[in-house]
BAZA-316590 format. One record per residue: residue number from 1; residue in three letters; z, x negated, y of N, C-alpha, C in turn. Coordinates in Angstrom, 2 decimals. Example, Ala and Ser with C-alpha at 12.3 -4.5 7.8 and 13.67 -1.06 7.14 Angstrom:
2
1 | ALA | 7.80 | -13.19 | -5.69 | 7.80 | -12.30 | -4.50 | 7.80 | -13.20 | -3.30
2 | SER | 7.08 | -12.85 | -2.25 | 7.14 | -13.67 | -1.06 | 7.87 | -12.90 | 0.03
END
This chain:
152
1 | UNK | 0.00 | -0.83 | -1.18 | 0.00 | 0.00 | 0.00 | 0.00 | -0.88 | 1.25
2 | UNK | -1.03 | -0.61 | 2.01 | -1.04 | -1.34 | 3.73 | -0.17 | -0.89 | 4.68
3 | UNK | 0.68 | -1.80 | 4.92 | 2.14 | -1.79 | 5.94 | 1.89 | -2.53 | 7.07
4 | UNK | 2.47 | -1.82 | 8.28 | 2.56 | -2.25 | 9.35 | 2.73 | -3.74 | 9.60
5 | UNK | 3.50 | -4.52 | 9.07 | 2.75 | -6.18 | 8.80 | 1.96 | -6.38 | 8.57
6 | UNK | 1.26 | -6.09 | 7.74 | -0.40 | -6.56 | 6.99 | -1.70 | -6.44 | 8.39
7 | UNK | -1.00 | -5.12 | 8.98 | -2.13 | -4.89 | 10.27 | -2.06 | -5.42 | 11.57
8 | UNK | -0.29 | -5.58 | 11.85 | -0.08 | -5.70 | 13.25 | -0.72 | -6.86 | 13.96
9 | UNK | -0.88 | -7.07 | 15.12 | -1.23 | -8.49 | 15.85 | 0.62 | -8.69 | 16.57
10 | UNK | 0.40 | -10.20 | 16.08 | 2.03 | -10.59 | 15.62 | 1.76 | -11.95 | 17.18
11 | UNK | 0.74 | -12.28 | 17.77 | 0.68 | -13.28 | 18.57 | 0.27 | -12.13 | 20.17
12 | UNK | 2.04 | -12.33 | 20.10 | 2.25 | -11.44 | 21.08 | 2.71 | -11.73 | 22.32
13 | UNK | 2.17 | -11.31 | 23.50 | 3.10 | -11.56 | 25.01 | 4.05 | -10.33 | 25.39
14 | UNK | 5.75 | -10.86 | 25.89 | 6.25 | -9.54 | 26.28 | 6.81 | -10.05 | 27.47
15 | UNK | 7.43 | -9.60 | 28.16 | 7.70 | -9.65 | 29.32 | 9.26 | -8.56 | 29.21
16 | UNK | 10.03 | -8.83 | 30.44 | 11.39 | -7.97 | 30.72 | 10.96 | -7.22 | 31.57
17 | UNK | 12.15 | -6.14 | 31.94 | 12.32 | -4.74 | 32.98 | 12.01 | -5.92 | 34.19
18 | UNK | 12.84 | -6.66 | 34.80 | 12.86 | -6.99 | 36.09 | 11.31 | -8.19 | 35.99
19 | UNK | 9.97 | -8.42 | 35.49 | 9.22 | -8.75 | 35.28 | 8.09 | -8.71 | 36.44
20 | UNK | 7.69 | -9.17 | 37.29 | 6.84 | -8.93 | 38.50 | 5.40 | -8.39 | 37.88
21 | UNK | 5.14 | -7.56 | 38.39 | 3.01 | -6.92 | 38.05 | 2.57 | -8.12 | 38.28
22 | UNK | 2.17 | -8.89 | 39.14 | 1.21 | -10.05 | 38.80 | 1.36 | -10.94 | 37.53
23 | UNK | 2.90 | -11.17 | 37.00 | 3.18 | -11.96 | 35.99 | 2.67 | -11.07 | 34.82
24 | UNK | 3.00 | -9.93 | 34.84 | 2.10 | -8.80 | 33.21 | 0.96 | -9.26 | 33.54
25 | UNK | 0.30 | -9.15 | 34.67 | -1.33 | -8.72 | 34.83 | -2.11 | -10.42 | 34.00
26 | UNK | -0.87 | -11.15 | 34.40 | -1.69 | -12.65 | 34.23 | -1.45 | -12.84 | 32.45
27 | UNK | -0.69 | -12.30 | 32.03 | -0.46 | -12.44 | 30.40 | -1.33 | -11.47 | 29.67
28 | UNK | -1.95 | -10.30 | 30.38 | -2.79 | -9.54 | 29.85 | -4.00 | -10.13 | 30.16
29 | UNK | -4.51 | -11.02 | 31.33 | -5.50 | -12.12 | 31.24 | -5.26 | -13.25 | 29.96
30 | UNK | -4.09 | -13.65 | 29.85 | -4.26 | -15.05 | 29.25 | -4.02 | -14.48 | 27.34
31 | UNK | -3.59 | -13.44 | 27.48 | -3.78 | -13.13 | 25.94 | -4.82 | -12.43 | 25.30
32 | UNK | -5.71 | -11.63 | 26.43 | -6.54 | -10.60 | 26.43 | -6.47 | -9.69 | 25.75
33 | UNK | -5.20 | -8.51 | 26.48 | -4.91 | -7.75 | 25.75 | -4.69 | -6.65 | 26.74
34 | UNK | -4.30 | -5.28 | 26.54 | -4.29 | -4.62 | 27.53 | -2.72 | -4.20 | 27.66
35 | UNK | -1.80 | -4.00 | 27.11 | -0.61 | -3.81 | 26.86 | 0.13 | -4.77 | 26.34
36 | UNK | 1.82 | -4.86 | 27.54 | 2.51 | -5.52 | 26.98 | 4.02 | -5.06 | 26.43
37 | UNK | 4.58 | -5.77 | 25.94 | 5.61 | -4.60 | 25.52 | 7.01 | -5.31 | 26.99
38 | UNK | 7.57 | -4.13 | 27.22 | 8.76 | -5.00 | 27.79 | 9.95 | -4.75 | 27.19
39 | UNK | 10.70 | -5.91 | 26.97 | 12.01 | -6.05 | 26.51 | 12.99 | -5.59 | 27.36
40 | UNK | 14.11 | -5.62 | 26.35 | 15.78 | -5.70 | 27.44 | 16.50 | -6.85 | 27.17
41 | UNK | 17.52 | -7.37 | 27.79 | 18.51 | -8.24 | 27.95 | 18.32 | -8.89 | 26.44
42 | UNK | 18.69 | -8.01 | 25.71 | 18.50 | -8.36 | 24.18 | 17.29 | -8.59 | 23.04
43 | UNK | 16.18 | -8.25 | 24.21 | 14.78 | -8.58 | 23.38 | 14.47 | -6.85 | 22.16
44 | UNK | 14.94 | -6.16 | 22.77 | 14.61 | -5.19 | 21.86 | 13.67 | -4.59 | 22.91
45 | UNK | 12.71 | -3.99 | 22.39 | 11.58 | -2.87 | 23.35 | 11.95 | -1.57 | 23.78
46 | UNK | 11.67 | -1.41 | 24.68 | 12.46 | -0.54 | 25.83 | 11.50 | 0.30 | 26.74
47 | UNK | 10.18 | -0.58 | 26.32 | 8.55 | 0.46 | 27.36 | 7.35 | -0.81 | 26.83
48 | UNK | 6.90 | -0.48 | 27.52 | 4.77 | -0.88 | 27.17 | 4.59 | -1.25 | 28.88
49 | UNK | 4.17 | -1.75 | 29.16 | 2.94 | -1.72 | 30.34 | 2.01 | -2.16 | 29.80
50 | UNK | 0.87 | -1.25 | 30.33 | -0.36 | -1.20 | 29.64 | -1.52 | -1.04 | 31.24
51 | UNK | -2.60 | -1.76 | 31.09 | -3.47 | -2.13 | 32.28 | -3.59 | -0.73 | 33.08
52 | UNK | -3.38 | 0.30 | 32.24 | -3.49 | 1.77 | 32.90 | -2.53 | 1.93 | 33.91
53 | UNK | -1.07 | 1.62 | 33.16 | -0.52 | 1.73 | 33.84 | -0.30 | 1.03 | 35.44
54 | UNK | -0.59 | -0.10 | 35.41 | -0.41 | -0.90 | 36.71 | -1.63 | -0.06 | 37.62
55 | UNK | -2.79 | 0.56 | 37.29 | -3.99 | 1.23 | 37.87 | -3.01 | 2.37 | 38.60
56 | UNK | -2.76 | 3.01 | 37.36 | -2.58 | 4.69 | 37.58 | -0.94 | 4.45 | 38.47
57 | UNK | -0.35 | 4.23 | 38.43 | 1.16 | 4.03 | 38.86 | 1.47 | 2.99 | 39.89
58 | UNK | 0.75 | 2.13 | 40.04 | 1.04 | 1.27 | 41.06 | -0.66 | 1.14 | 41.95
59 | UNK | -1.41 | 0.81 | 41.73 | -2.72 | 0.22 | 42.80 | -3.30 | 1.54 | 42.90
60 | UNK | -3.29 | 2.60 | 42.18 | -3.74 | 4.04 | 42.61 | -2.74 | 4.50 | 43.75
61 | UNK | -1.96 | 4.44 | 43.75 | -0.81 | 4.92 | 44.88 | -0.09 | 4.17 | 46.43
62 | UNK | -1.45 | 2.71 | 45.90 | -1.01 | 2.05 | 47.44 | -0.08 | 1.27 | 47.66
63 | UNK | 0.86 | 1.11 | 46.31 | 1.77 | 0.52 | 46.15 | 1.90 | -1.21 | 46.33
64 | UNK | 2.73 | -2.05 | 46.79 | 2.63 | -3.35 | 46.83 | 2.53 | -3.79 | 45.30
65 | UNK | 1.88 | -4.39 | 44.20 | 1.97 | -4.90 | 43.39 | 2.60 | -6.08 | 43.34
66 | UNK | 2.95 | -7.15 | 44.70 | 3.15 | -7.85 | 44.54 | 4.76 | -8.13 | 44.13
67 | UNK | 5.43 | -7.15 | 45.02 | 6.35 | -7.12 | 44.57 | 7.41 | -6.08 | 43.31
68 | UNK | 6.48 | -5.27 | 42.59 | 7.01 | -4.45 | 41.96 | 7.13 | -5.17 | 40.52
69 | UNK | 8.11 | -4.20 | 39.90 | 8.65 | -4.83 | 38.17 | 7.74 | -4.16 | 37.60
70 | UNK | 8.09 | -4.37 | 35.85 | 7.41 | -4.20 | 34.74 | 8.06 | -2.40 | 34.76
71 | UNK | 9.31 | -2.47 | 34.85 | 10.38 | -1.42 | 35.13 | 9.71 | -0.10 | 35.65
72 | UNK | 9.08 | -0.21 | 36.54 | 8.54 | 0.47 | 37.71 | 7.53 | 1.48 | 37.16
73 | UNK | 6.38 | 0.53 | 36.24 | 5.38 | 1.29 | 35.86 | 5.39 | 1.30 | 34.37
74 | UNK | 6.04 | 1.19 | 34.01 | 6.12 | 1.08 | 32.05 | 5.92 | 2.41 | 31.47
75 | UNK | 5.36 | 2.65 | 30.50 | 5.55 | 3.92 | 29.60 | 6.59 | 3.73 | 28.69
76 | UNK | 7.10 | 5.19 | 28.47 | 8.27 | 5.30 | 27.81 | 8.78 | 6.52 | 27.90
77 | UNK | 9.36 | 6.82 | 26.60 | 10.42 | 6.19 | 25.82 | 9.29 | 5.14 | 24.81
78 | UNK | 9.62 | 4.43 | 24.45 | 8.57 | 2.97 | 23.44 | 8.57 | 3.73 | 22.04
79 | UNK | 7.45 | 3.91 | 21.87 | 7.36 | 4.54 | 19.85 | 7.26 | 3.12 | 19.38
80 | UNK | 8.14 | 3.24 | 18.23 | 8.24 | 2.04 | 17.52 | 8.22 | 2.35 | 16.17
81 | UNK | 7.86 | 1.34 | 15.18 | 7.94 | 1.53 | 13.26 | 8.34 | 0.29 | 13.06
82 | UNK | 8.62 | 0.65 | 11.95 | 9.50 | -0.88 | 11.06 | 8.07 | -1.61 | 10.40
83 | UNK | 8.44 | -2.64 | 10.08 | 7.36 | -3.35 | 9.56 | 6.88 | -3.54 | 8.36
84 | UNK | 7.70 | -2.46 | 7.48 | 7.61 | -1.74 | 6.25 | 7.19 | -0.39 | 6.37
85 | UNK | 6.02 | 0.08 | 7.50 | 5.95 | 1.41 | 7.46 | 4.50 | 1.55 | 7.11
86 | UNK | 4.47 | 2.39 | 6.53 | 3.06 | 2.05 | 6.07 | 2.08 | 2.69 | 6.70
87 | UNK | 0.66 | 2.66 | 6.53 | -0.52 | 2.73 | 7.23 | -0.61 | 4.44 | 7.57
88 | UNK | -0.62 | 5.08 | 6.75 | -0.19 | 6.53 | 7.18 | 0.99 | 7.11 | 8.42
89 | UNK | 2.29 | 6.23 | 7.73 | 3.35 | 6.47 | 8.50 | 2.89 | 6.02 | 10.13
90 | UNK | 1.60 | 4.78 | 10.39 | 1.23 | 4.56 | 11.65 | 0.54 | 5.57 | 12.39
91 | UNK | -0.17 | 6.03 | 11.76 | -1.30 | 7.25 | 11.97 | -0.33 | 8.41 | 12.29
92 | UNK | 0.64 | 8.74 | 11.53 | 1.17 | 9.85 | 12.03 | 2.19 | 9.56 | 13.50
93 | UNK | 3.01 | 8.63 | 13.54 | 3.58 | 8.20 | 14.59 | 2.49 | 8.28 | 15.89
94 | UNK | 1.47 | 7.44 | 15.56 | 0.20 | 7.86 | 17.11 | 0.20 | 9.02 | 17.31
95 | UNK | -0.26 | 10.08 | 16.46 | -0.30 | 11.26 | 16.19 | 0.28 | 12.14 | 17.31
96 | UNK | 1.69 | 12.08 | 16.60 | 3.13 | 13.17 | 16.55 | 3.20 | 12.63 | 18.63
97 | UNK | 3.21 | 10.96 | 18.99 | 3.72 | 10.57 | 20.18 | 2.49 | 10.84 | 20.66
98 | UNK | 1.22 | 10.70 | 20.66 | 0.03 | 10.79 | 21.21 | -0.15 | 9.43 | 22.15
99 | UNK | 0.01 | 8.87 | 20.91 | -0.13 | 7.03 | 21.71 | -1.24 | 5.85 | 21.22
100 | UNK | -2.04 | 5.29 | 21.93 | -2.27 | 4.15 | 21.15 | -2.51 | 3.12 | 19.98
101 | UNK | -0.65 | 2.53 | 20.67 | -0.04 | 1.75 | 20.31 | 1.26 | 2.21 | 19.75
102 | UNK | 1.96 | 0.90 | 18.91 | 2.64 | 1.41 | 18.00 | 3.81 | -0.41 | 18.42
103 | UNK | 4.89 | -0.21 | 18.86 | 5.69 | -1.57 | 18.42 | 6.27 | -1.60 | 17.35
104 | UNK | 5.94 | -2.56 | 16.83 | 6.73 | -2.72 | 15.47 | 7.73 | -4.16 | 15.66
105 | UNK | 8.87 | -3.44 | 15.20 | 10.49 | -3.60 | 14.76 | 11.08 | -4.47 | 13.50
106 | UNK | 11.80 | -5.25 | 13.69 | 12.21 | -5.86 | 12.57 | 13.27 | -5.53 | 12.11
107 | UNK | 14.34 | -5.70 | 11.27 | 15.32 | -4.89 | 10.63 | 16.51 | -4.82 | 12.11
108 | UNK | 16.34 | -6.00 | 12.53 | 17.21 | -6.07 | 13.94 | 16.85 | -5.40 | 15.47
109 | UNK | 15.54 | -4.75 | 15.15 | 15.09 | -3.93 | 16.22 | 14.48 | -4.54 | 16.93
110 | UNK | 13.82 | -6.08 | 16.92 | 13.35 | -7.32 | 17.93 | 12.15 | -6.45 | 17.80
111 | UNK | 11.12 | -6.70 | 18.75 | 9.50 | -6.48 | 18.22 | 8.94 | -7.59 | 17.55
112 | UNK | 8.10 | -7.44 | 16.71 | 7.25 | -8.77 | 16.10 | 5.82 | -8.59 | 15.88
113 | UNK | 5.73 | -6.90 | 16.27 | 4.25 | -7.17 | 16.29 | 3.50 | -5.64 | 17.05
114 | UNK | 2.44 | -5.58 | 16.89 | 1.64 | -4.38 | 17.72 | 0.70 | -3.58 | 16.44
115 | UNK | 0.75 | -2.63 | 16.50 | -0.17 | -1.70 | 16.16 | -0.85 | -1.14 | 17.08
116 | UNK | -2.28 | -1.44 | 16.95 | -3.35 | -0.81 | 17.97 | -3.85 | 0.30 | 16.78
117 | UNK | -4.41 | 1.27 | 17.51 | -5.56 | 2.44 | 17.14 | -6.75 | 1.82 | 16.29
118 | UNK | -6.82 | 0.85 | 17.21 | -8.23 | 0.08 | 15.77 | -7.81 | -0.69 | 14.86
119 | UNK | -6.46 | -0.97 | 14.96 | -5.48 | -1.51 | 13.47 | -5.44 | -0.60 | 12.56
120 | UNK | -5.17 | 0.88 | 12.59 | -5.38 | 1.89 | 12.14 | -6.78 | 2.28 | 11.32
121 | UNK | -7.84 | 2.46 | 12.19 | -8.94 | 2.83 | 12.17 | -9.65 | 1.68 | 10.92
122 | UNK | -9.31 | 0.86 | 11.53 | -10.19 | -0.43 | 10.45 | -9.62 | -0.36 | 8.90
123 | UNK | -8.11 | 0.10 | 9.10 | -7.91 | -0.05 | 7.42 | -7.14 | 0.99 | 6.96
124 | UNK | -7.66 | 2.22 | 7.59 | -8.15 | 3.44 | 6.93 | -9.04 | 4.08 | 6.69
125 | UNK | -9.18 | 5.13 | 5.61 | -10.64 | 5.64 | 4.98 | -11.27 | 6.33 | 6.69
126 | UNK | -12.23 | 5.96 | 7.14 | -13.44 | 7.07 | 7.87 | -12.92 | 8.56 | 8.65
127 | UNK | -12.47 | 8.98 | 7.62 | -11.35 | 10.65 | 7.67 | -10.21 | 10.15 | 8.35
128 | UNK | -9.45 | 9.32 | 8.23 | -8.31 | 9.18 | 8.65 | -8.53 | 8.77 | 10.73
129 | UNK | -9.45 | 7.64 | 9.96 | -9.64 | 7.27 | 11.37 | -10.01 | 8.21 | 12.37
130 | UNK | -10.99 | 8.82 | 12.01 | -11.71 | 9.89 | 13.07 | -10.28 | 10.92 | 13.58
131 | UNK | -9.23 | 11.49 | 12.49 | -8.60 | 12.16 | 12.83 | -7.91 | 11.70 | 13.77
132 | UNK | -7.49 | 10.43 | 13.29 | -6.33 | 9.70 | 14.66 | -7.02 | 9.77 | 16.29
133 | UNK | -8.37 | 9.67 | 15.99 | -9.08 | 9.52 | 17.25 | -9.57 | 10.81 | 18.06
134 | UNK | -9.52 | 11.42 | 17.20 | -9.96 | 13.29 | 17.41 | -8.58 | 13.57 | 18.26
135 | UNK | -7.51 | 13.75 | 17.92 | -6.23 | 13.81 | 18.29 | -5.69 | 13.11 | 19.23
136 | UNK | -5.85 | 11.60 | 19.43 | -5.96 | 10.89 | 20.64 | -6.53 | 11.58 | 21.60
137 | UNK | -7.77 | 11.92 | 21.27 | -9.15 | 12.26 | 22.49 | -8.27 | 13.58 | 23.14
138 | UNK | -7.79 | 14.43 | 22.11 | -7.58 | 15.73 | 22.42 | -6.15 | 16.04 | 23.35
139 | UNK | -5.52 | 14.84 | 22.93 | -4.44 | 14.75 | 24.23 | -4.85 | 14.49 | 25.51
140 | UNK | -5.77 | 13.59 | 25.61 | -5.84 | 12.69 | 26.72 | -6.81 | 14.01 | 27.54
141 | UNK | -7.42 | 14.57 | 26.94 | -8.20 | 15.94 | 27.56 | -7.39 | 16.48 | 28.22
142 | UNK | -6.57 | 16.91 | 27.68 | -5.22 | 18.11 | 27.94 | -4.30 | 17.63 | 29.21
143 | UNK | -4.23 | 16.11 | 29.10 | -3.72 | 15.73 | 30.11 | -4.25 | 15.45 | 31.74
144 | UNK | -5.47 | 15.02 | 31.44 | -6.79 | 14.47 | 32.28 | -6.27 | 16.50 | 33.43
145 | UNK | -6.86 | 17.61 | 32.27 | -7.08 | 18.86 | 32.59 | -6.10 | 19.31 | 33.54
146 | UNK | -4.48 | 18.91 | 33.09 | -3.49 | 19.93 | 34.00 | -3.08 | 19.26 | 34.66
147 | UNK | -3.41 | 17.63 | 35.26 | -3.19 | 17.65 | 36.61 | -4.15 | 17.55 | 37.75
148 | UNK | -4.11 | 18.35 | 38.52 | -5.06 | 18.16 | 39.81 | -5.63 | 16.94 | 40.57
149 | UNK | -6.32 | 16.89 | 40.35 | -7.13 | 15.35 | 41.23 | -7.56 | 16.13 | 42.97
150 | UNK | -7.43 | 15.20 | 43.63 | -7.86 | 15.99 | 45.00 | -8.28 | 14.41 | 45.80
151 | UNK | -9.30 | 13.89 | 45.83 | -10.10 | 13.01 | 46.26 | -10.66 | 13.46 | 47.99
152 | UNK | -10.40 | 12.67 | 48.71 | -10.81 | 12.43 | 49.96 | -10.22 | 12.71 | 51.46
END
């Protein structure tokens, strides 16, 4: 059975709450990735910033980037799985949270690795994948829909 180890990407950048946007933005350059996870005091995961977010939450709103935290614009609450969870158990977690990404947890709660959507997709059957992505799509519709955009 394929477990959340076997898939995750384990060569990871994270960053803390009090973390400056230019310092995420430059680790999502130097790792080329779009999401990072942020820690707490103790290195356990606590939110995501993800390139959306610094768009939608901070440079969409005018905001100084220069001086704002990881804190500020993070998603959250953080969906997380153990690293014994298996390839289904990932699919449904995206699912159920309507996320992505997936942090994965070690018995001590540290992160050690990432589950992306195409970690998923690649090493599940065709059916599986499409569903995860059907369901993705169908949130992000729903969300896009009920809030008002008002441009100019």
């Amino acid at each position: 059975m394929i477990k959340a180890r076997d898939i995750m990407s384990t060569d990871l950048a994270t960053c803390h709450t009090d973390t400056k946007l230019p310092a995420v933005a430059r680790l999502m350059c130097e790792y080329d990735c779009g999401a990072i996870p942020v820690l707490d005091d103790h290195d356990k995961p606590v939110g995501i910033v993800t390139d959306r977010d610094i768009a939608c939450r901070a440079v969409s709103n005018g905001h100084d980037v220069s001086t704002m935290e990881a804190r500020e614009v993070m998603s959250r609450p953080v969906v997380t799985v153990s690293a014994n969870a298996g390839l289904d158990d990932c699919r449904q977690a995206m699912q159920a949270h309507e996320v992505r990404r997936l942090l994965v947890v070690d018995r001590d709660g540290m992160c050690c690795g990432v589950v992306a959507q195409a970690d998923v997709a690649r090493n599940g059957t065709r059916k599986e994948a499409g569903t995860v992505l059907r369901k993705l799509s169908r949130a992000k519709a729903r969300r896009a829909s009920a809030v008002p955009v008002s441009i100019g």
